[in-house]
Chimera marker file (.cmm) of the C-alpha trace (Angstrom):
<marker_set name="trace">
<marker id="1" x="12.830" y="59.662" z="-29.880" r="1" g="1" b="0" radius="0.5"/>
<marker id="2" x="10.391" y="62.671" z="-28.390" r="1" g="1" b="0" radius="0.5"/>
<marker id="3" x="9.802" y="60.104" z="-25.759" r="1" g="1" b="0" radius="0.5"/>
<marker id="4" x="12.550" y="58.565" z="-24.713" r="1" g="1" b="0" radius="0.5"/>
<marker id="5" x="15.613" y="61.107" z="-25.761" r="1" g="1" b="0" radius="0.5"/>
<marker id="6" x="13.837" y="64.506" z="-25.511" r="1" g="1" b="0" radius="0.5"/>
<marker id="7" x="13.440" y="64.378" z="-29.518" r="1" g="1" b="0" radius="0.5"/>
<marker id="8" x="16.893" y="63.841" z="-29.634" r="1" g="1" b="0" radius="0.5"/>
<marker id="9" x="17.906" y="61.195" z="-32.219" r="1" g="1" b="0" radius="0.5"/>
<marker id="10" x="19.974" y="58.979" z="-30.538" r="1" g="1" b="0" radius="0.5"/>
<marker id="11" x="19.542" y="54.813" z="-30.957" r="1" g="1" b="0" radius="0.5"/>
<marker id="12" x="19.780" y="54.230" z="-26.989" r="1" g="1" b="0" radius="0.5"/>
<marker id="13" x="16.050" y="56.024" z="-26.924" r="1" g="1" b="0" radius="0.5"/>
<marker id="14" x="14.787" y="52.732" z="-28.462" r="1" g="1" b="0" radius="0.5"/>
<marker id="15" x="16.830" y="50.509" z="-25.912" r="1" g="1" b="0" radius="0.5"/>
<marker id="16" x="15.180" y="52.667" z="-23.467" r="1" g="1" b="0" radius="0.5"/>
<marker id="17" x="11.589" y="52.067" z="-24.970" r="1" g="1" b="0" radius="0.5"/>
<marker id="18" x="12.156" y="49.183" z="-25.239" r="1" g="1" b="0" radius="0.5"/>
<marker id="19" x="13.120" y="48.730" z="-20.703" r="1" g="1" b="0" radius="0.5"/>
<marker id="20" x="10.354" y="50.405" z="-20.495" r="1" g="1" b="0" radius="0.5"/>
<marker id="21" x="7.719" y="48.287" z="-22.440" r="1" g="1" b="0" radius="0.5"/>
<marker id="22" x="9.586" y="44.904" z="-20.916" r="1" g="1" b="0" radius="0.5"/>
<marker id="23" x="9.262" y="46.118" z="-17.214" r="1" g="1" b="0" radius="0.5"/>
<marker id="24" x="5.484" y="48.307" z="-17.543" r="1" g="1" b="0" radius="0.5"/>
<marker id="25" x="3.250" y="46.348" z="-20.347" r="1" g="1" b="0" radius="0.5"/>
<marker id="26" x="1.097" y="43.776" z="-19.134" r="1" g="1" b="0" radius="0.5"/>
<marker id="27" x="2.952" y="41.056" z="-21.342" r="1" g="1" b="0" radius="0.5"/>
<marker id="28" x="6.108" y="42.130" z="-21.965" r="1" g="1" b="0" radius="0.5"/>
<marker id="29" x="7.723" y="41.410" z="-25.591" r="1" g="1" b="0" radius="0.5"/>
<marker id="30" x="9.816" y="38.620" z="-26.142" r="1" g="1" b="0" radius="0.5"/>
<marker id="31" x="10.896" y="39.253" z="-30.121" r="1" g="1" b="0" radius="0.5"/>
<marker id="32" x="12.215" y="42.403" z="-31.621" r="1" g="1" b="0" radius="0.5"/>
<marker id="33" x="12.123" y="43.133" z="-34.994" r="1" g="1" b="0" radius="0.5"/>
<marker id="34" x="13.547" y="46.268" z="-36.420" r="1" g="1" b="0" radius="0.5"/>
<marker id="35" x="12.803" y="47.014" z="-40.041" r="1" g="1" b="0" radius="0.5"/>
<marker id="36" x="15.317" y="49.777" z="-41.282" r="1" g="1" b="0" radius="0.5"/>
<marker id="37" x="19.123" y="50.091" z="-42.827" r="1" g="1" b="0" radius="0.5"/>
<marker id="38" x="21.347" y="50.895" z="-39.786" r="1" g="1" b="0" radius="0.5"/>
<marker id="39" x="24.766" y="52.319" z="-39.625" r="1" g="1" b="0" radius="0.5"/>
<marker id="40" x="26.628" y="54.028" z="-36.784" r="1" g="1" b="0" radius="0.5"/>
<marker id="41" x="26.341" y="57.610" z="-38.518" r="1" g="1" b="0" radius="0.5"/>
<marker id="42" x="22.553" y="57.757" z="-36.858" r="1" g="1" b="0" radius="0.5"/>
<marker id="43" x="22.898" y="61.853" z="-37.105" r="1" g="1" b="0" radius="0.5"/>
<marker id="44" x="23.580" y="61.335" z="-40.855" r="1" g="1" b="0" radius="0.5"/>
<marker id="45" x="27.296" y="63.573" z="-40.790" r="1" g="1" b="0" radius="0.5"/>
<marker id="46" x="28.765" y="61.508" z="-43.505" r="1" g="1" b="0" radius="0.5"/>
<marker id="47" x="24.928" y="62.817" z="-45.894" r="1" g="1" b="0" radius="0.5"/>
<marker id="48" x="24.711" y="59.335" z="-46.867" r="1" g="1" b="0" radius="0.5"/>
<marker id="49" x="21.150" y="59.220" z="-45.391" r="1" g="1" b="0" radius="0.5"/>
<marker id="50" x="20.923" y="55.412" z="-45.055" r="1" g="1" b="0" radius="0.5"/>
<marker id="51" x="20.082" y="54.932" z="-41.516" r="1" g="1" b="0" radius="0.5"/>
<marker id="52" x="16.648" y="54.043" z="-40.726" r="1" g="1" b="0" radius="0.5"/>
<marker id="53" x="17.424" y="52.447" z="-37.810" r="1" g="1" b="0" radius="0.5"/>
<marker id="54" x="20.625" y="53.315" z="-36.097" r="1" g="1" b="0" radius="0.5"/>
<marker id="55" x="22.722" y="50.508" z="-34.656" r="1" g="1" b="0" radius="0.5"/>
<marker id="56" x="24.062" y="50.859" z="-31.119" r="1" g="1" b="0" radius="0.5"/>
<marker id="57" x="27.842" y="50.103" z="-30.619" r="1" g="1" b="0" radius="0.5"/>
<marker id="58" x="28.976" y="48.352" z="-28.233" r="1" g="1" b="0" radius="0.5"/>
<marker id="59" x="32.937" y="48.588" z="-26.975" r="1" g="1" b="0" radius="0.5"/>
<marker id="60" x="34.775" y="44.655" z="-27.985" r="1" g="1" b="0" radius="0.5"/>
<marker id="61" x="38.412" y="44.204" z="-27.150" r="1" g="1" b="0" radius="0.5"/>
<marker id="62" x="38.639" y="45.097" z="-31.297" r="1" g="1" b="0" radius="0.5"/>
<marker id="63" x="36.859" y="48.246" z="-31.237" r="1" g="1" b="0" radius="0.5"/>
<marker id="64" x="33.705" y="49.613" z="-31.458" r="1" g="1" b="0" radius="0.5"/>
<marker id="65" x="30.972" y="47.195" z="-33.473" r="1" g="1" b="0" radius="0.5"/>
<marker id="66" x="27.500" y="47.570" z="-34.321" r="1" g="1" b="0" radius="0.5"/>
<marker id="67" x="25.493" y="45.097" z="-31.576" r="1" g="1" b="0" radius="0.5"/>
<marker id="68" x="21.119" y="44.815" z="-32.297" r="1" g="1" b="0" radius="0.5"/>
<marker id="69" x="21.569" y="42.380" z="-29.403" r="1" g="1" b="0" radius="0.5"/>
<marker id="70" x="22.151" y="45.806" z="-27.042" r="1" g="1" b="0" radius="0.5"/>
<marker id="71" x="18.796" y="47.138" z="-27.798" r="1" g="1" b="0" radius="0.5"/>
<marker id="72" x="17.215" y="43.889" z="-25.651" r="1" g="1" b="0" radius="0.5"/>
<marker id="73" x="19.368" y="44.174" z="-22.954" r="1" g="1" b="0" radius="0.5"/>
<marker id="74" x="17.023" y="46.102" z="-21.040" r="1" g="1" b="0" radius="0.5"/>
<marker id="75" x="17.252" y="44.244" z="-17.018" r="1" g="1" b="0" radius="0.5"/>
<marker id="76" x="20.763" y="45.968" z="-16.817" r="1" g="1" b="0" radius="0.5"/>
<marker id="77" x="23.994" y="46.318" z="-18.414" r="1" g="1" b="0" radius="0.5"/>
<marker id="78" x="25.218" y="42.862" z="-18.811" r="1" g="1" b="0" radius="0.5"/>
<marker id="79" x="25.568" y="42.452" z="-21.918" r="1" g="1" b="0" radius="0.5"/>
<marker id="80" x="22.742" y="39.411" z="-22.290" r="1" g="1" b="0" radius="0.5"/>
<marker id="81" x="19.770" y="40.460" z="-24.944" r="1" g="1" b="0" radius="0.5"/>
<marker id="82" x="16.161" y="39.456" z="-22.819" r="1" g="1" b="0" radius="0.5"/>
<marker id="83" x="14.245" y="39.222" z="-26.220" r="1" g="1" b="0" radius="0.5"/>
<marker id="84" x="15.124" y="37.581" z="-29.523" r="1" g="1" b="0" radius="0.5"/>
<marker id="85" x="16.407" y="40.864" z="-32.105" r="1" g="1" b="0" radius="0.5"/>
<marker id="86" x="16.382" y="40.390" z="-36.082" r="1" g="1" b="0" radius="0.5"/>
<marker id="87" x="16.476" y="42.629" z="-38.325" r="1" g="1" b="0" radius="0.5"/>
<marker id="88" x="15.087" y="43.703" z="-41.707" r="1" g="1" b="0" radius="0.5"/>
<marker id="89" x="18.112" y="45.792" z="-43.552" r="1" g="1" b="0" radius="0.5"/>
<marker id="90" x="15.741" y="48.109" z="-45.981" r="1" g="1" b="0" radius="0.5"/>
<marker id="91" x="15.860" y="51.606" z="-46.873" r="1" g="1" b="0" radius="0.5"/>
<marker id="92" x="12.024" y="51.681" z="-48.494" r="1" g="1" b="0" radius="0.5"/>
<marker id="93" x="8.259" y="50.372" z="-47.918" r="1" g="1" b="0" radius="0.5"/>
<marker id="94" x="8.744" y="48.310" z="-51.246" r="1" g="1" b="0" radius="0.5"/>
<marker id="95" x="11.733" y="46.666" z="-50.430" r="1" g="1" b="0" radius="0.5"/>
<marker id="96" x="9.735" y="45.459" z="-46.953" r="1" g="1" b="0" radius="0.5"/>
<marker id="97" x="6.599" y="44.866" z="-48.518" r="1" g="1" b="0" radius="0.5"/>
<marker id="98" x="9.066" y="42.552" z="-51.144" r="1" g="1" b="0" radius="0.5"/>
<marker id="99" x="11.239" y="40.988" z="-47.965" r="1" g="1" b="0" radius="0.5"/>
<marker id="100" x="8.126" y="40.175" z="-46.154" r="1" g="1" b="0" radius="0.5"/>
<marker id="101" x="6.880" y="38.598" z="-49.243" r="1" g="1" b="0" radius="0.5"/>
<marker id="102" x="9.714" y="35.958" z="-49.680" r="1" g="1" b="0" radius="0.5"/>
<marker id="103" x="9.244" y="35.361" z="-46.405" r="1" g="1" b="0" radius="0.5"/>
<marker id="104" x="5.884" y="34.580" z="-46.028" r="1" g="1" b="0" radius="0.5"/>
<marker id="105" x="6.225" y="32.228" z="-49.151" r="1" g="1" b="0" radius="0.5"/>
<marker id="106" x="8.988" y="30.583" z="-47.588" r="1" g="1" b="0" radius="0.5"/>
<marker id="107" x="7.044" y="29.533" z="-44.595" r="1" g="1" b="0" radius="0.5"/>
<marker id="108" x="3.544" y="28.603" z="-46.304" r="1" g="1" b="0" radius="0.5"/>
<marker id="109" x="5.564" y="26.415" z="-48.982" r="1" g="1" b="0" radius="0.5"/>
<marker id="110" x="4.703" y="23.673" z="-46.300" r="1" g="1" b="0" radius="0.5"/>
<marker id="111" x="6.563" y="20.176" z="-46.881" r="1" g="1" b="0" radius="0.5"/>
<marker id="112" x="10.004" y="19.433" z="-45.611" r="1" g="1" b="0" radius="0.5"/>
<marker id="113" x="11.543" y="23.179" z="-46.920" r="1" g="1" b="0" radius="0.5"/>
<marker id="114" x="9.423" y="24.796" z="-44.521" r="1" g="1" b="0" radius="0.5"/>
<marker id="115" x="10.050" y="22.181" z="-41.696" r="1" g="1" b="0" radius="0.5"/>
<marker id="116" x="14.140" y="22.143" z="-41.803" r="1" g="1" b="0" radius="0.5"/>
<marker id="117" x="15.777" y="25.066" z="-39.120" r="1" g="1" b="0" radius="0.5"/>
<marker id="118" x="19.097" y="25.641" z="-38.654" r="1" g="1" b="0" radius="0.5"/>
<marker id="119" x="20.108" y="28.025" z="-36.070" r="1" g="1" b="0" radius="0.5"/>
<link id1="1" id2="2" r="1" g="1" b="0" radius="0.2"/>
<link id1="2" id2="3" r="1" g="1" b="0" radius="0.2"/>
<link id1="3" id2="4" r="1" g="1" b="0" radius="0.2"/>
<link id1="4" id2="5" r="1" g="1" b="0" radius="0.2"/>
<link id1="5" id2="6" r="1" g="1" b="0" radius="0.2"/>
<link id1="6" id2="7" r="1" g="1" b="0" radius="0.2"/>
<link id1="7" id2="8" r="1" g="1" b="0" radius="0.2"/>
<link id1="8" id2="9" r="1" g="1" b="0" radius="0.2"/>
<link id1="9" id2="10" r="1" g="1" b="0" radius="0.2"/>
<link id1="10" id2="11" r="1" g="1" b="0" radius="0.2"/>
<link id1="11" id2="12" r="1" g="1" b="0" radius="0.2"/>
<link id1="12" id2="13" r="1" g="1" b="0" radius="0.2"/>
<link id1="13" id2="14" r="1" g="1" b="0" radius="0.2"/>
<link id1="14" id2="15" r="1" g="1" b="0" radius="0.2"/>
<link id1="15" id2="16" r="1" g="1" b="0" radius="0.2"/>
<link id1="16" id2="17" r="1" g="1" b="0" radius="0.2"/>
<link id1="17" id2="18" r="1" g="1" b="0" radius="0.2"/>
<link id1="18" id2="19" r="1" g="1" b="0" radius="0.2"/>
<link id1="19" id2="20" r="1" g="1" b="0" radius="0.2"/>
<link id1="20" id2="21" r="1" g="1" b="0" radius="0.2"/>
<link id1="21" id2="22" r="1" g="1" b="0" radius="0.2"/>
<link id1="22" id2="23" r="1" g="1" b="0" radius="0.2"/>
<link id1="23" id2="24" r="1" g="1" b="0" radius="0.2"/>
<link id1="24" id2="25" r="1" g="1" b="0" radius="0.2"/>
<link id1="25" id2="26" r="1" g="1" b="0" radius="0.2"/>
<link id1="26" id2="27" r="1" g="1" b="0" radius="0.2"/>
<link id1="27" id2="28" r="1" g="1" b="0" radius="0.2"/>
<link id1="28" id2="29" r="1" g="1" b="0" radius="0.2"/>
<link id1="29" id2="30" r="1" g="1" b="0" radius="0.2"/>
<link id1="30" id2="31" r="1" g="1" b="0" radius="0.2"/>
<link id1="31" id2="32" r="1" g="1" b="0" radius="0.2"/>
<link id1="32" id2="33" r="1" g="1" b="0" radius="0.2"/>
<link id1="33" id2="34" r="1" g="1" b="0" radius="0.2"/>
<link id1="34" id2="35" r="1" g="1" b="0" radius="0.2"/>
<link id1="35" id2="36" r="1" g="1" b="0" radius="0.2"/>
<link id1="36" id2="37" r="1" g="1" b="0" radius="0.2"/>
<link id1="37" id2="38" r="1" g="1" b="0" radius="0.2"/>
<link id1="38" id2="39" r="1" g="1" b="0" radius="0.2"/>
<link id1="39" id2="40" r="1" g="1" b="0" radius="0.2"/>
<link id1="40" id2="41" r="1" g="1" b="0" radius="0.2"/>
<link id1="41" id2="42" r="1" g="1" b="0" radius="0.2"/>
<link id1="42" id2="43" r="1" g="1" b="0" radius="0.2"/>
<link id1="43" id2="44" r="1" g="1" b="0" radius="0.2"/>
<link id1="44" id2="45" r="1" g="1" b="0" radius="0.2"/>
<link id1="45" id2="46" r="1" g="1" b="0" radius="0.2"/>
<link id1="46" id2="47" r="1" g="1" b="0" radius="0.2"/>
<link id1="47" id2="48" r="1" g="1" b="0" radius="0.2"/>
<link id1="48" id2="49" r="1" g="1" b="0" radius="0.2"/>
<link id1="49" id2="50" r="1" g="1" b="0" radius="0.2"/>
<link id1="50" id2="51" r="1" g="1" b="0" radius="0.2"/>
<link id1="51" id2="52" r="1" g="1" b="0" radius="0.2"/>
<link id1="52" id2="53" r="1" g="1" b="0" radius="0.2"/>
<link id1="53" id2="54" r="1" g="1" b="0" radius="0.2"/>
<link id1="54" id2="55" r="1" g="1" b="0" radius="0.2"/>
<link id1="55" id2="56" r="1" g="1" b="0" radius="0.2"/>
<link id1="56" id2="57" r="1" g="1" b="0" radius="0.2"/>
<link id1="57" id2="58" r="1" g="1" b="0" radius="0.2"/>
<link id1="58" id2="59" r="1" g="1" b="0" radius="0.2"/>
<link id1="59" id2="60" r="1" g="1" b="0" radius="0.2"/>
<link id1="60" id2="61" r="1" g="1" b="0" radius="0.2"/>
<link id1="61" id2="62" r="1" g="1" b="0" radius="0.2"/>
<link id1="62" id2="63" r="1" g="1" b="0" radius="0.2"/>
<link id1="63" id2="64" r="1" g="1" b="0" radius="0.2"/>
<link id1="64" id2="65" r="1" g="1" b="0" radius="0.2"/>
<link id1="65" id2="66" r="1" g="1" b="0" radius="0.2"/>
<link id1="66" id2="67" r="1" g="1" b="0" radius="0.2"/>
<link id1="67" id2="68" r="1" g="1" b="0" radius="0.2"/>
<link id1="68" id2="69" r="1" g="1" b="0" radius="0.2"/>
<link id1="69" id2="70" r="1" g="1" b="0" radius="0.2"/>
<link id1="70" id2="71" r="1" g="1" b="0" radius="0.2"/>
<link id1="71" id2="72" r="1" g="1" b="0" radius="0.2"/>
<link id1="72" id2="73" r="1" g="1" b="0" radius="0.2"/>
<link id1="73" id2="74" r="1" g="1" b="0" radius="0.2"/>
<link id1="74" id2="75" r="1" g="1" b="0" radius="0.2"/>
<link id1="75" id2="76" r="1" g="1" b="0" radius="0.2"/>
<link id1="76" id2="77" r="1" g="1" b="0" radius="0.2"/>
<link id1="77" id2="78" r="1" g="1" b="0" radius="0.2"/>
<link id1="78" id2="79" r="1" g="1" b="0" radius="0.2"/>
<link id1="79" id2="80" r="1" g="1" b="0" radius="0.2"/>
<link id1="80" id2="81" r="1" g="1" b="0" radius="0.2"/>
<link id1="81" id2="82" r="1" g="1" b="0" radius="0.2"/>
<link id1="82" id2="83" r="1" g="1" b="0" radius="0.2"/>
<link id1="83" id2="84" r="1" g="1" b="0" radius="0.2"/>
<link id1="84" id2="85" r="1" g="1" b="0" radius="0.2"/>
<link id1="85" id2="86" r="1" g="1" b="0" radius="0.2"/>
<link id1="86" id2="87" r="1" g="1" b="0" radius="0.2"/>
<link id1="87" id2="88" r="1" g="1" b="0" radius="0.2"/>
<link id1="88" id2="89" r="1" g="1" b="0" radius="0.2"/>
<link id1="89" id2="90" r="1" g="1" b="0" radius="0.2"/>
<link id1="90" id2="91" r="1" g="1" b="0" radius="0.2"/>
<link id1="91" id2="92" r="1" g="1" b="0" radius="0.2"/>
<link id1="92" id2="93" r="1" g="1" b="0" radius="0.2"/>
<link id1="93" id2="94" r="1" g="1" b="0" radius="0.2"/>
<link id1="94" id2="95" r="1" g="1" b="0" radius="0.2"/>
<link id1="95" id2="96" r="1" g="1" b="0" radius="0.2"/>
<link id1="96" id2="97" r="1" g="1" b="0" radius="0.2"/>
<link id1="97" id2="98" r="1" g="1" b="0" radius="0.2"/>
<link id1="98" id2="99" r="1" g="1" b="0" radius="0.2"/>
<link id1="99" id2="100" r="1" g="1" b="0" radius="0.2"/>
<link id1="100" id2="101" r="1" g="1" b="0" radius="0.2"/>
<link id1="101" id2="102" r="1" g="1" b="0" radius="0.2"/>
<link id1="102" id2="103" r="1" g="1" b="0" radius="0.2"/>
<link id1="103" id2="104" r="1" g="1" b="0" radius="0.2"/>
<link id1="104" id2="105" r="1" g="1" b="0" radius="0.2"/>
<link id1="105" id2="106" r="1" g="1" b="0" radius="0.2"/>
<link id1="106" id2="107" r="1" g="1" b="0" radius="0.2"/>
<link id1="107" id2="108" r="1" g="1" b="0" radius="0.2"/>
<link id1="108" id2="109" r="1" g="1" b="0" radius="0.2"/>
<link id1="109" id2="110" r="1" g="1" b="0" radius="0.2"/>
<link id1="110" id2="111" r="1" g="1" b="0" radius="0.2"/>
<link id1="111" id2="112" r="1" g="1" b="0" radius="0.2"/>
<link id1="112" id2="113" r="1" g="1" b="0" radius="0.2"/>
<link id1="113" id2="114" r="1" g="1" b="0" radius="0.2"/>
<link id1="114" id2="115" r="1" g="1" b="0" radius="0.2"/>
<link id1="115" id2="116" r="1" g="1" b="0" radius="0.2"/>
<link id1="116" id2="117" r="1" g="1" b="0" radius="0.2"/>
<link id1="117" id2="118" r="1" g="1" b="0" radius="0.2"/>
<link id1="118" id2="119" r="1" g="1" b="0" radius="0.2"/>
</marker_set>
């Protein structure tokens, strides 16, 4: 946020991070993952303080939604993420430390389980 958005906290200073690592770094990043609770309320007026990781909005013919896919749209503004986004909803280290336990079991368990995709 110091970087990007003048210290300002303000989600489109990751998108903007993130332009900048895809277009300067040497290999530029092809998966996002963003570990952190997200909610549109990234200046935290509502004091519910559960956004780790704000989500940006993007404008639908429904309203405004929450979009992850906008933060890797970083070769312009149409609308097409240029690296694969997940994310890991948690609001503390344990709860990652537990997520990225299940799964890292899940794909060691070898055998057909670890084998079958569905995307």
């Amino acid at each position: 946020m110091n970087e990007f958005n003048y210290g300002l906290y303000k989600p489109e200073a990751i998108r903007d991070f993130l332009s900048y690592a895809y277009h300067n770094w040497e290999k530029a990043p092809r998966y996002l993952v963003l570990a952190g609770e997200g909610t549109f309320d990234y200046r935290n007026n509502q004091g519910y303080n559960d956004n780790l990781v704000p989500a940006i909005l993007v404008e639908t013919p429904y309203g405004l939604f929450a979009s992850d896919n906008r933060y890797a749209d970083v070769d312009g503004d149409d609308g097409v993420p240029d690296m694969a986004v997940g994310r890991l909803p948690v609001m503390t280290s344990e709860e990652l430390d537990a997520v990225i336990s299940k799964i890292t079991a899940y794909e060691t368990a070898g055998g057909n389980r670890a084998k079958r995709i569905l995307l």
